[in-house]
C-alpha positions as a Markdown table, in Angstrom:
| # | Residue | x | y | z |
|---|---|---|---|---|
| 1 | Unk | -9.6 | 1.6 | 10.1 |
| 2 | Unk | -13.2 | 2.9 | 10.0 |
| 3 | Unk | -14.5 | 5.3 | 12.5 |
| 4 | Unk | -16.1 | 2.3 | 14.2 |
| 5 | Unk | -12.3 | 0.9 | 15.2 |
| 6 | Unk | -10.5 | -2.3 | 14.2 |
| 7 | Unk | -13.3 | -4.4 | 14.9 |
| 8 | Unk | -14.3 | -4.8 | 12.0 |
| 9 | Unk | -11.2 | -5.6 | 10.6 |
| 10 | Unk | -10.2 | -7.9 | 12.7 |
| 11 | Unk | -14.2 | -9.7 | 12.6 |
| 12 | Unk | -13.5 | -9.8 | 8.5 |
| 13 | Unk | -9.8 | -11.6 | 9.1 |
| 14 | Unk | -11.0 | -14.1 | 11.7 |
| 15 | Unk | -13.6 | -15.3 | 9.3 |
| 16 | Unk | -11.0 | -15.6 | 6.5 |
| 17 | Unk | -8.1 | -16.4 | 8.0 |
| 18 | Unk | -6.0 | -13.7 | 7.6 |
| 19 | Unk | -3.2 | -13.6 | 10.2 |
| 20 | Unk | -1.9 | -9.8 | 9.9 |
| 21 | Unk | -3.2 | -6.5 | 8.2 |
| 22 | Unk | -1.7 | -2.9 | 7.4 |
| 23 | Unk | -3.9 | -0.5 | 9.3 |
| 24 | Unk | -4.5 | 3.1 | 8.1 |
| 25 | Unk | -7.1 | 5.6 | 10.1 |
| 26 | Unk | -10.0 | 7.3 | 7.8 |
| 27 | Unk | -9.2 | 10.0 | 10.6 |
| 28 | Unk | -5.9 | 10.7 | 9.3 |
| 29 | Unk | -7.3 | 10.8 | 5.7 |
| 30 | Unk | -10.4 | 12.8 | 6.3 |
| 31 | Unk | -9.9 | 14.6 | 8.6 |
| 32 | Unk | -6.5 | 15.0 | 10.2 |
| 33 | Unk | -3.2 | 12.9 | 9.2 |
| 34 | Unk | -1.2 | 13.4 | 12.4 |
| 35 | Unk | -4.1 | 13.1 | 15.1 |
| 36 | Unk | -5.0 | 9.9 | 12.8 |
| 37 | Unk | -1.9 | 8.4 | 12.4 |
| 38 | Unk | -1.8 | 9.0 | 16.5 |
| 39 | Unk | -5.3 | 6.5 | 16.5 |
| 40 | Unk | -3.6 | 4.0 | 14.2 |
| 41 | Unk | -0.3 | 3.6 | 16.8 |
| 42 | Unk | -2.5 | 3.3 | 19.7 |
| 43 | Unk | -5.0 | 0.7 | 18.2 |
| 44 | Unk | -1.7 | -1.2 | 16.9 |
| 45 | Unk | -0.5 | -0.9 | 20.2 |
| 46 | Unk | -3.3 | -2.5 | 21.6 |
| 47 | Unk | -2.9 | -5.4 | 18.5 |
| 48 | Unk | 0.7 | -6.4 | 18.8 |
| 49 | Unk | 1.6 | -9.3 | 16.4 |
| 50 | Unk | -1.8 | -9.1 | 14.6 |
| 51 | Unk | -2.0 | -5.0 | 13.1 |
| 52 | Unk | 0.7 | -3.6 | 11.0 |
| 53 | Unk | 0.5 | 0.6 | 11.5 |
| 54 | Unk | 0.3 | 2.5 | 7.9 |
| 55 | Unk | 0.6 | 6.4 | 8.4 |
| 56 | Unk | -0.4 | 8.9 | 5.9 |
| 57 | Unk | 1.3 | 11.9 | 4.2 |
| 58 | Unk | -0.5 | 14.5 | 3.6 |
| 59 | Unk | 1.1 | 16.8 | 1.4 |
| 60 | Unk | -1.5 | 19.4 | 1.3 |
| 61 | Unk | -0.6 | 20.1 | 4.9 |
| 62 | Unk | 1.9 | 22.8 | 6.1 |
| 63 | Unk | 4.8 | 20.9 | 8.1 |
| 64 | Unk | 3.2 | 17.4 | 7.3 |
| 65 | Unk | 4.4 | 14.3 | 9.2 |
| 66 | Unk | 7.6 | 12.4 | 7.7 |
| 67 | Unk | 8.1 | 9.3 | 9.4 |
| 68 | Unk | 4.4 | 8.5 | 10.6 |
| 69 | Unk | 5.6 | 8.0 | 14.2 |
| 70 | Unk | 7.1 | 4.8 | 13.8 |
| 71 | Unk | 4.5 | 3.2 | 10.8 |
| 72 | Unk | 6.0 | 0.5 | 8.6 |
| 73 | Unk | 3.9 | 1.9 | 5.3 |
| 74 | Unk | 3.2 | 5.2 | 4.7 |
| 75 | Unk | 0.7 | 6.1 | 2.4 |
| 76 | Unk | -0.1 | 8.7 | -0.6 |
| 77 | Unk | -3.7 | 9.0 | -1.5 |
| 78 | Unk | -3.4 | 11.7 | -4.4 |
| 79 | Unk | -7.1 | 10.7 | -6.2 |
| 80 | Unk | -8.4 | 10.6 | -2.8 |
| 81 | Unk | -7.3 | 13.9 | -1.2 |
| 82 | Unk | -7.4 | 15.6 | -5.1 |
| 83 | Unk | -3.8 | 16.6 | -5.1 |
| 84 | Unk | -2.3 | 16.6 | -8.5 |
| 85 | Unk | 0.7 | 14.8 | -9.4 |
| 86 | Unk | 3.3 | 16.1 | -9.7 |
| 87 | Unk | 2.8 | 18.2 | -6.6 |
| 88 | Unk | 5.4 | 20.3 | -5.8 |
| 89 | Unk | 4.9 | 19.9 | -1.8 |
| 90 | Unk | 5.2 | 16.0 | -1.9 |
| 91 | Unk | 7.9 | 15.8 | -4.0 |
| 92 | Unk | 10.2 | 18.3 | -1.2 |
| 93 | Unk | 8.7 | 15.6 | 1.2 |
| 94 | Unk | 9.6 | 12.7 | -0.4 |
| 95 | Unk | 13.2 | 14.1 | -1.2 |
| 96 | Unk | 13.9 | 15.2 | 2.6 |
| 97 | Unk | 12.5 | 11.2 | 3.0 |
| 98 | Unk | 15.7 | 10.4 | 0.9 |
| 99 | Unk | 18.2 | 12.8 | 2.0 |
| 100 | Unk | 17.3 | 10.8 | 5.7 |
| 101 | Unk | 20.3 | 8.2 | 4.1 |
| 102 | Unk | 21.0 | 5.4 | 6.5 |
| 103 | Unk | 17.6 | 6.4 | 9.1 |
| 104 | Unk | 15.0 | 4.0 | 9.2 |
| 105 | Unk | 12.5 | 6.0 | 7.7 |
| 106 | Unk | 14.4 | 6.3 | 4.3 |
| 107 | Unk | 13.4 | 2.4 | 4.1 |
| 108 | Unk | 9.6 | 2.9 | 4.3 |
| 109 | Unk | 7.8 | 1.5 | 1.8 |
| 110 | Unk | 5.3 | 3.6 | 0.2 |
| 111 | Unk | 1.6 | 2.4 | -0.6 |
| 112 | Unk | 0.7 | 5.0 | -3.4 |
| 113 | Unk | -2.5 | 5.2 | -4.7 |
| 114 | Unk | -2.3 | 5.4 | -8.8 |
| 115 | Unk | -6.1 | 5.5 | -9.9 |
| 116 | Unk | -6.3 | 8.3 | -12.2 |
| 117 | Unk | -4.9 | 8.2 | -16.3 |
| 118 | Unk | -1.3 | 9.8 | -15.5 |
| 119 | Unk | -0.8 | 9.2 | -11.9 |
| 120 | Unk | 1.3 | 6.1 | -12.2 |
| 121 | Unk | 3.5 | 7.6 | -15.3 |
| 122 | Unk | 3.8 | 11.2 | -12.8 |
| 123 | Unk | 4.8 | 8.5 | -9.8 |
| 124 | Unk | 7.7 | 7.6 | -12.2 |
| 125 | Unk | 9.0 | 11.1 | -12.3 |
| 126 | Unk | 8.3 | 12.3 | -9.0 |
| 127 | Unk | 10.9 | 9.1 | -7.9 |
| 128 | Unk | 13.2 | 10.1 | -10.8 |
| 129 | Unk | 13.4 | 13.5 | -9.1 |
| 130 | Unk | 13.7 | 12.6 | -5.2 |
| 131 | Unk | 15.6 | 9.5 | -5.5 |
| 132 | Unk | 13.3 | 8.0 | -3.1 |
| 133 | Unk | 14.6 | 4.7 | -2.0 |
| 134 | Unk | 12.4 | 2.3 | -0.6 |
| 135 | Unk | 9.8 | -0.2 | -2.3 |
| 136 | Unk | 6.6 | 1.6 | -4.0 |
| 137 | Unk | 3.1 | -0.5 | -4.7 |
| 138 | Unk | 0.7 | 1.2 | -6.5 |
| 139 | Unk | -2.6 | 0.5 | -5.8 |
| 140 | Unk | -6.2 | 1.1 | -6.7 |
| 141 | Unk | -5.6 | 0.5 | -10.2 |
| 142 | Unk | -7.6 | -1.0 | -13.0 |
| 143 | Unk | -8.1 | -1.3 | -17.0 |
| 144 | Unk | -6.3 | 1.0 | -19.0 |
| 145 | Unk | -4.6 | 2.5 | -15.5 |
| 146 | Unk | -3.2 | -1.1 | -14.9 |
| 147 | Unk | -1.5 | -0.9 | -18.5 |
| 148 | Unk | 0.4 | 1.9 | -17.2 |
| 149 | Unk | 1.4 | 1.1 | -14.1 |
| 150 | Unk | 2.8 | -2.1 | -15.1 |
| 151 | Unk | 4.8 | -0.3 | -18.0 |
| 152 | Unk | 6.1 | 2.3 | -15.1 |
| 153 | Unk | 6.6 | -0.9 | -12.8 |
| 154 | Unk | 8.7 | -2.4 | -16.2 |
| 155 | Unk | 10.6 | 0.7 | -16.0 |
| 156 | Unk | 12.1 | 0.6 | -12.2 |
| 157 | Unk | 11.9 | -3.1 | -11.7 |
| 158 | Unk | 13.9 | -3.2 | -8.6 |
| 159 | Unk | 11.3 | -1.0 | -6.7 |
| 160 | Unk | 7.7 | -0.7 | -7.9 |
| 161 | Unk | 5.2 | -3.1 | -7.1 |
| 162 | Unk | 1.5 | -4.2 | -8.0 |
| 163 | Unk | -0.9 | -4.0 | -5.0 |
| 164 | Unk | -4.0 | -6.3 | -6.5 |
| 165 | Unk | -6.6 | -4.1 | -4.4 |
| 166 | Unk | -8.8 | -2.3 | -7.4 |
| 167 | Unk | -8.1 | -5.5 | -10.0 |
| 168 | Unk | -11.0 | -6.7 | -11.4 |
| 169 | Unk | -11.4 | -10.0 | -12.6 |
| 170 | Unk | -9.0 | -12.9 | -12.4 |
| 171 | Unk | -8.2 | -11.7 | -15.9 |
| 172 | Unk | -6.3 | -8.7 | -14.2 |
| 173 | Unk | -4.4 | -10.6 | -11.8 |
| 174 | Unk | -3.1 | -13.2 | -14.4 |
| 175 | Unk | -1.8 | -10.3 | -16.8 |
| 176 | Unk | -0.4 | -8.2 | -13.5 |
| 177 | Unk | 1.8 | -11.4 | -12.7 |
| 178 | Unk | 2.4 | -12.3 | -16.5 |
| 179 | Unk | 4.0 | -8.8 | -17.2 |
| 180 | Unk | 5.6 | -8.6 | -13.6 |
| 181 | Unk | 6.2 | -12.0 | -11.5 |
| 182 | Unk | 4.4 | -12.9 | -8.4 |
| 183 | Unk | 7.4 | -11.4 | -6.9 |
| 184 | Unk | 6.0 | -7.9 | -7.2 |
| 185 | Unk | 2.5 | -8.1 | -6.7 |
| 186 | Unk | 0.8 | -7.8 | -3.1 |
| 187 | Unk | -2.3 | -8.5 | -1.8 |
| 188 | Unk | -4.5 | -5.5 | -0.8 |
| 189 | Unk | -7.8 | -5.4 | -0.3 |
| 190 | Unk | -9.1 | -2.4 | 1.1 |
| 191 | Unk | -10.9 | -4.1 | 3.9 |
| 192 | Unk | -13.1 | -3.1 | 5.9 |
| 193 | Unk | -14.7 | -0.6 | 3.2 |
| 194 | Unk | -14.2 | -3.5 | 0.3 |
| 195 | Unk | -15.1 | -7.4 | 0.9 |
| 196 | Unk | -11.9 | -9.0 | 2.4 |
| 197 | Unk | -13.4 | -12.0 | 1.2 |
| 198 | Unk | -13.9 | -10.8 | -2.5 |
| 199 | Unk | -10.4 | -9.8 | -2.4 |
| 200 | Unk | -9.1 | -13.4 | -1.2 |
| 201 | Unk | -11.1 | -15.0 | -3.5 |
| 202 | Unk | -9.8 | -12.9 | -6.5 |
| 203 | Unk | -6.9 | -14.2 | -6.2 |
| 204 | Unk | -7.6 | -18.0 | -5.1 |
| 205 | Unk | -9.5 | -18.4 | -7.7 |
| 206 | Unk | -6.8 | -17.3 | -10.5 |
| 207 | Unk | -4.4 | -19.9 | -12.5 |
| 208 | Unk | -1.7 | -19.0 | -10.5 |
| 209 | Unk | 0.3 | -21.9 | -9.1 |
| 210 | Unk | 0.0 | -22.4 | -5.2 |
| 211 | Unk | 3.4 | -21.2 | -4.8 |
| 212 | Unk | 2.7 | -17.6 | -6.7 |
| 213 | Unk | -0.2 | -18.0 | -4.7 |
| 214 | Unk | 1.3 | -17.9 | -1.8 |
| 215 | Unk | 3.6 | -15.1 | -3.0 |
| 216 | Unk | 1.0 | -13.0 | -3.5 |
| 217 | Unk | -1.2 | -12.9 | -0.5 |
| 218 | Unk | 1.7 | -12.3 | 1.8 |
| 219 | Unk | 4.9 | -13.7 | 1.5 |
| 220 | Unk | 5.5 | -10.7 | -0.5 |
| 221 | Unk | 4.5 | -8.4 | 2.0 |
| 222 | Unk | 6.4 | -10.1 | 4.9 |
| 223 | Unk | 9.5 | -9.5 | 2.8 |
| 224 | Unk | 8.9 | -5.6 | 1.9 |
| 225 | Unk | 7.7 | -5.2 | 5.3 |
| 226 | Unk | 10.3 | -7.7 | 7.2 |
| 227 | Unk | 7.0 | -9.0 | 9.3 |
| 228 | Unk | 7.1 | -11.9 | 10.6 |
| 229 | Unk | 5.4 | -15.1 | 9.0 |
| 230 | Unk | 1.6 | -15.3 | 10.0 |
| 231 | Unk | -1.3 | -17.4 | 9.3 |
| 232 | Unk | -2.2 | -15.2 | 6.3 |
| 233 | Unk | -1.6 | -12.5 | 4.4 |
| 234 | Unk | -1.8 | -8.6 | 5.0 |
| 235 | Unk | -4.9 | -6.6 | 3.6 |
């Protein structure tokens, strides 16, 4: 979500089709995670059935959010916000996350940004270390960082996942589901900031068979997410 709204969001998915999207504020990741995460439930609010809310943990932060307010993804932007990894302060969050047991937010799946040499290998540890439960997808990742995060995906198979936002090439996407199945990649596609249509087309156009396909750009997502089906997939 840019600071112009969903509009243009929801302009790009009309034009391509695309029946639902995880939202995330540049607020919260600029500026301020809890006042954005605030703009991303009301804007969801407002877009029942067709905006999915993501909410942002911001580590950095004394007493940062933990649930995200009722969000269905939370996100870690470590490369963005220039947080190392490990960092001490989001590995105490992510293990009171998992000490949470049977609550709800325990089950969040995380969207964690892996775009630096080492971040995807230091995501491995940091899950050894908390336990955390839920799905991972590591995203913004490309050449020799999608080598290692599909070794570290290898490693935990039941939990980490491929998001294809940051693949380049259809030569990318064919090895990402070659080393993993279709099963554990998801479509991303940074939209509005990236082409939604680019993304779409990345993976359209690769030799993946149309039920993979289909796997890909969203019923993988519906399943991690328990979303309902829509006319497309999420972005």
């Amino acid at each position: 979500m840019t600071p112009a709204g969903t509009g243009p969001l929801k302009a790009a998915m009309g034009q391509h089709q695309v029946g639902t999207s995880v939202t995330l504020s540049t607020r919260a990741v600029y500026f301020d995670a809890a006042e954005g995460n605030r703009e991303t439930q009301q804007e969801v609010a407002a877009n029942a059935g067709v905006l999915i809310p993501a909410a942002l943990l911001d580590p950095r932060r004394p007493n940062p959010e933990r649930t995200g307010g009722g969000a269905r993804v939370l996100a870690l932007l470590p490369a963005m916000q220039r947080y190392p990894l490990p960092y001490a302060p989001l590995t105490e969050l992510l293990r009171t996350l998992a000490q949470l047991g049977g609550a709800a937010a325990a089950a969040i799946p995380v969207w964690w940004e892996a775009a630096r040499p080492g971040d995807a290998t230091a995501v491995l540890t940091v899950l050894k270390e908390t336990s955390y439960p839920a799905p991972i997808l590591l995203g913004n990742v490309s050449g020799e960082t999608l080598m290692e995060a599909i070794s570290v995906a290898k490693t935990l198979q039941g939990q980490i996942h491929l998001a294809t936002n940051g693949l380049r090439g259809v030569g990318e996407v064919t090895l990402a589901v070659s080393a993993l199945g279709a099963e554990r990649v998801v479509f991303a596609s940074g939209a509005p900031n990236r082409s939604l249509g680019a993304a779409l087309a990345l993976i359209r156009q690769s030799a993946m068979s149309p039920e993979d396909t289909a796997k890909v750009l969203g019923d993988n997502a519906r399943r991690l997410l328990n979303a309902r089906p829509g006319s497309g997939g999420g972005s």
